[in-house]
C-alpha positions as CSV (number, residue, x, y, z in Angstrom):
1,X,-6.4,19.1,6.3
2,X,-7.2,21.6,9.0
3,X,-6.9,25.0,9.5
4,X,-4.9,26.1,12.6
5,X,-5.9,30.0,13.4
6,X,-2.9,30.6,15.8
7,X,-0.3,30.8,12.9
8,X,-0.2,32.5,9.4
9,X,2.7,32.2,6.9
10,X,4.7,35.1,5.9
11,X,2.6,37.3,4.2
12,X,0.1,36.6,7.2
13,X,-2.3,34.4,5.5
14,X,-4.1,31.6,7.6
15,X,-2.2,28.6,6.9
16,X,-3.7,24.8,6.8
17,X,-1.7,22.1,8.4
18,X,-2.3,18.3,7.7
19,X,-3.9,16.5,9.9
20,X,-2.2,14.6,12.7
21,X,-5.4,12.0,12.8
22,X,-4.7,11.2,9.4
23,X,-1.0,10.8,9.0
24,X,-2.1,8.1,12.6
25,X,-4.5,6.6,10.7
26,X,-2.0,6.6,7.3
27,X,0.3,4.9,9.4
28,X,-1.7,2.1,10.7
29,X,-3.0,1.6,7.0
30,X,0.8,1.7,5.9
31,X,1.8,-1.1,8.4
32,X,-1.4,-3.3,7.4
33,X,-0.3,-3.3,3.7
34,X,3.9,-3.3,4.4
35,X,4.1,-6.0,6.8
36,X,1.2,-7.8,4.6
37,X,2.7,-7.6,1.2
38,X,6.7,-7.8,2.4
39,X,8.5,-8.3,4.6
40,X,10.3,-5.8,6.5
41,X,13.6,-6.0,8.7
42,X,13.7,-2.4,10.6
43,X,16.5,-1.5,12.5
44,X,17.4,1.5,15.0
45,X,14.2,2.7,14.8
46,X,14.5,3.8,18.8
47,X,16.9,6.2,17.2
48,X,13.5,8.1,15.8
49,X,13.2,11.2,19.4
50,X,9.8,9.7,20.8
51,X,8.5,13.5,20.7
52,X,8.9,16.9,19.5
53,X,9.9,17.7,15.8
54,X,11.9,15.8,13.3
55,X,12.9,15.1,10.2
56,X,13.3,11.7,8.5
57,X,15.7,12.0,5.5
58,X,14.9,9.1,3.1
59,X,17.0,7.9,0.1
60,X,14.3,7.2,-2.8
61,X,14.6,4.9,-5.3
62,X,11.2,3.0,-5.6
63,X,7.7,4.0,-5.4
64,X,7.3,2.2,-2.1
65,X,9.8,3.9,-0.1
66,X,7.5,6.4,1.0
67,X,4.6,3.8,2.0
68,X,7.9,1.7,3.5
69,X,8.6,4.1,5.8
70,X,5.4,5.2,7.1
71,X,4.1,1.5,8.1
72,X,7.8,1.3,10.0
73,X,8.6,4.7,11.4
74,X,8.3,4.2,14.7
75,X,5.7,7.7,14.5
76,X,3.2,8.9,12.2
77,X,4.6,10.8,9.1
78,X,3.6,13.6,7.3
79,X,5.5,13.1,3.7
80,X,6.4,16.4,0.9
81,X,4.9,14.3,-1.8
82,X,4.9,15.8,-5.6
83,X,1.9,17.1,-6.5
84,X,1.1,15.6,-9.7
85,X,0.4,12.1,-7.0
86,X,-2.7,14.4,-5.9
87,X,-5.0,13.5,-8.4
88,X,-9.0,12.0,-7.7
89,X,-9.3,9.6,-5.4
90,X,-5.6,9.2,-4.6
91,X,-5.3,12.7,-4.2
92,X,-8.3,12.9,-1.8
93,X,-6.9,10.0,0.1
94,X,-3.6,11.6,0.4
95,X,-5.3,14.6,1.9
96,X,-7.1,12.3,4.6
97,X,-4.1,10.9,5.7
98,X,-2.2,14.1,6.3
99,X,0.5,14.1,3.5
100,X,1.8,17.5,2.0
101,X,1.1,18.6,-1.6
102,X,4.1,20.4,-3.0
103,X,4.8,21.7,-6.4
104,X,8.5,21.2,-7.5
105,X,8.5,23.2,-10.2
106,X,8.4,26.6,-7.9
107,X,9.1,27.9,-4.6
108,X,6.3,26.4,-3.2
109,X,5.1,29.2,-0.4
110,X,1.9,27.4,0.3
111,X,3.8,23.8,0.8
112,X,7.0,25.4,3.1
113,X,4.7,27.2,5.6
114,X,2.4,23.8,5.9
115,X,5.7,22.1,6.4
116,X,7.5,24.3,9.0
117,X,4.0,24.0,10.8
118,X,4.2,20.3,11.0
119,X,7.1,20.8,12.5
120,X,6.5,23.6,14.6
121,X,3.9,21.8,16.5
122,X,5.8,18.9,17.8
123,X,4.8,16.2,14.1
124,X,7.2,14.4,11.7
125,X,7.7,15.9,8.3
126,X,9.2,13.5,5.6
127,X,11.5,14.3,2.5
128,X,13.2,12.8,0.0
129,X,16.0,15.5,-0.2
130,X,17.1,14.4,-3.5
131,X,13.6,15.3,-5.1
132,X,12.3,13.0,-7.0
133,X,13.4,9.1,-7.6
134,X,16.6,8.0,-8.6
135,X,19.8,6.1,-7.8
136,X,18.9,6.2,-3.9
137,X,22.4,7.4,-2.9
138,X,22.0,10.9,-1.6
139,X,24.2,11.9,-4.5
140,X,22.6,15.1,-5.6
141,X,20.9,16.8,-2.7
142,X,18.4,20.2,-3.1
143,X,18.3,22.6,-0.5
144,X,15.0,22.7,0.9
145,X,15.9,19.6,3.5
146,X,18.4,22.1,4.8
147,X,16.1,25.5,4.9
148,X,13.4,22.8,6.9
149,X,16.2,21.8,9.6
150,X,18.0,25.1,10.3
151,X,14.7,27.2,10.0
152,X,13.0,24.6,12.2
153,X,15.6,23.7,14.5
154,X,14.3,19.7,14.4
155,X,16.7,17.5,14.2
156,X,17.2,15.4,11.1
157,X,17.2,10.8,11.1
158,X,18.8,9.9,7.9
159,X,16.6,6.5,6.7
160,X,17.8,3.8,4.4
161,X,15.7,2.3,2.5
162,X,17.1,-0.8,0.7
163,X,16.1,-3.7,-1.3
164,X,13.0,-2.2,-2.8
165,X,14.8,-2.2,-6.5
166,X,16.5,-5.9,-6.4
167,X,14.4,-7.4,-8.7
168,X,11.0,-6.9,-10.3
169,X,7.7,-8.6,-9.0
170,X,6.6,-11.6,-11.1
171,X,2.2,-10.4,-10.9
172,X,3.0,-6.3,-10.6
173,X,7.0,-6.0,-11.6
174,X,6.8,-2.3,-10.8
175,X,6.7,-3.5,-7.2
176,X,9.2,-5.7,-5.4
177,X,8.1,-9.5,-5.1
178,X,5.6,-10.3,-2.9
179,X,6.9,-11.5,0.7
180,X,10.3,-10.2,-0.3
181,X,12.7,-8.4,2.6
182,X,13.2,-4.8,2.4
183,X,15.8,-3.4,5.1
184,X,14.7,0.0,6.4
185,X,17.6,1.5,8.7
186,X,17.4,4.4,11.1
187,X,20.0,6.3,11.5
188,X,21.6,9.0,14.7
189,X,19.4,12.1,14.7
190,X,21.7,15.2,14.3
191,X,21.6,19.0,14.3
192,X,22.2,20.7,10.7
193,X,22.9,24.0,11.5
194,X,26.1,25.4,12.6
195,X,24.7,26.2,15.9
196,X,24.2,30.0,14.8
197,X,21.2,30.0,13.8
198,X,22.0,31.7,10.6
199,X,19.6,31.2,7.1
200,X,22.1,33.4,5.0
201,X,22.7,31.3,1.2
202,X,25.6,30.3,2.5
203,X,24.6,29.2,5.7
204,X,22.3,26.9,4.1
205,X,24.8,25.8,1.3
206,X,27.0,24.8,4.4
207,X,24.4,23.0,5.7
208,X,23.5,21.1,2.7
209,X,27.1,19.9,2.7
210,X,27.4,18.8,6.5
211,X,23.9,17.1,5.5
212,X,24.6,15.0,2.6
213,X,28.0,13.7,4.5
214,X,25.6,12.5,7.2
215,X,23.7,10.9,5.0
216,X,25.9,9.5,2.9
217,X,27.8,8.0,5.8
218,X,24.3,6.4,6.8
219,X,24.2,5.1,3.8
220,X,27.2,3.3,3.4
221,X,27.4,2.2,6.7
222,X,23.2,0.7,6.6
223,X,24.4,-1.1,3.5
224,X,27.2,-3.0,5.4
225,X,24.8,-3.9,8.1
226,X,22.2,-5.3,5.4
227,X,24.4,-6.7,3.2
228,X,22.6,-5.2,0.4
């Protein structure tokens, strides 16, 4: 982590942003061990803007997803992860490579100004808008993917991640089998906001609706192109 002295969060406070570096060197790490261990198809990744802020929106329903996505995003990623993941050495190393501690259980102040600063200076800031693990269908969304986009102005790339559940390793069966396919599918990058630039409740409510129809839609449509 670094500390940028040009920006402070609300209450004024210096704020510490991740470090670009590490999320680079994260991503190199993350293709080394994806395209080892599996065997990734990725498609529309060009869809990704080559610069300037955005948001990757990722369904999440294995432990890999995350790692998935940062060894095939076409960029360097800095992920929200939960902060209960940030513990000894995996901690440290999640530091190193730029990811974002956040605590789920609050209003994290601390992990929503580092955030908006990711984004603020041009980086990639990664969420799983449906907050923890689960069916991978986008079908319960939380706000905070919607604060990100209309406070930030990036634009959001819905991300499919699929085949990651179909069946249990035979060495580790809390990972996919070894050399197995996993489809990882970019989606069009689009504008949450009603063009307003309002951050009322229901603005934001509003939002979170037009959002999980997007991503929904992504969904659905990445799983007739796959197959899965």
């Amino acid at each position: 982590m670094r500390r940028h002295p040009g920006r402070g969060d609300e209450d004024g406070r210096q704020v510490t942003l991740p470090s670009a570096k590490g999320a680079a060197v994260g991503r190199g790490i993350g293709i080394g061990l994806m395209y080892g261990l599996w065997k990734p198809r990725v498609l529309g990744a060009w869809r990704v803007p080559a610069a300037g802020p955005v948001i990757l929106a990722v369904n999440h329903a294995h432990n890999i997803d995350g790692p998935m996505l940062m060894g095939t995003a076409p960029r360097p990623v800095h992920f929200l992860i939960k902060q209960e993941a940030f513990v000894g050495p995996l901690g440290r190393f999640l530091e190193g490579i730029g990811q974002l501690k956040v605590d789920r259980s609050s209003a994290d102040r601390t992990a929503i100004s580092n955030a908006l600063g990711v984004l603020e200076h041009g980086g990639v800031l990664g969420i799983f808008p449906e907050g923890t693990r689960g069916e991978g269908d986008f079908a319960s969304l939380r706000a905070g993917l919607a604060y990100f986009a209309v406070r930030s102005g990036a634009p959001i790339v819905p991300v499919a991640v699929l085949g990651s559940t179909d069946r249990p390793g035979r060495l580790v069966k809390a990972l996919p089998p070894l050399r197995s396919s996993v489809d990882v599918v970019f989606g069009d990058a689009f504008e949450a906001g009603d063009g307003t630039g309002r951050r009322t409740r229901k603005a934001l409510d509003e939002a979170t609706v037009r959002i999980q129809e997007r991503l929904t839609g992504h969904l659905k449509n990445a799983r007739r192109l796959t197959g899965r």
